[in-house]
N, C-alpha and C positions, 0 to 999 in steps of 0.2 A: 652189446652195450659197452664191450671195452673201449675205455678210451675216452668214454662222457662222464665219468664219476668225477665231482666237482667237490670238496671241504674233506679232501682225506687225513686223515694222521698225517703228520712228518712221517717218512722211511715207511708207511706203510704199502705193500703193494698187493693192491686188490685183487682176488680172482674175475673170472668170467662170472659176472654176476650171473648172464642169462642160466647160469646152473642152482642157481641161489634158491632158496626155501623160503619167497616171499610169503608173509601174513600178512592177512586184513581182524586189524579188530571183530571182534562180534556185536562191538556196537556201532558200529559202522550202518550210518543211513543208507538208503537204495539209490540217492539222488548223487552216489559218486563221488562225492567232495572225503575222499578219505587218503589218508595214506597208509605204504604199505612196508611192511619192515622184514631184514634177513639177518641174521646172524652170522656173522662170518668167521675167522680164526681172529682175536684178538680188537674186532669192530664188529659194529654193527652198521648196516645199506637201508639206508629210505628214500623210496620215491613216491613220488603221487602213480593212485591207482588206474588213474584215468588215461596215463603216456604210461605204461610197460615198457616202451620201448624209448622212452626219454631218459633225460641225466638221476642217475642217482646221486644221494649227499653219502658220504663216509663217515661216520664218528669213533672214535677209539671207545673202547669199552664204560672206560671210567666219566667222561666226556656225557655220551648216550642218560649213564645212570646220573650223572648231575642234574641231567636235563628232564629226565622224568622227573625225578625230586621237586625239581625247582615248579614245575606243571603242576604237581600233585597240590607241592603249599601253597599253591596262586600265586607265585612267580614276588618275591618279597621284594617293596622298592627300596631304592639306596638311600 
């Protein structure tokens, strides 16, 4: 998958994900429609579970945590 990782950090340079410690939620339905996340040094890698073998997106850390944040409180409009 080197080389398809697509919304990286500035200056950051991503491992071989295919080494990566993908998760799948535990709520995650049977019918597929989920994604899957990896921890990396100073980011974190999500792709859809369904391409393993498709692009992942990159987020820097802090980025990631806004983003659940903002998920959690129902995304607050401007």
């Amino acid at each position: 998958m080197t080389g398809q990782q697509g919304g990286s950090p500035a200056g950051l340079c991503l491992p071989n994900l295919n080494d990566a410690n993908w998760k799948k939620s535990s709520r995650s339905s049977a019918n597929g429609q989920c994604v899957e996340v990896a921890a990396l040094d100073g980011a974190v890698a999500c792709r859809d579970s369904k391409d393993p073998n498709g692009p992942a997106l990159a987020f820097g850390r802090a980025a990631w945590t806004n983003f659940l944040a903002e998920t959690k409180d129902g995304f607050p409009q401007p």
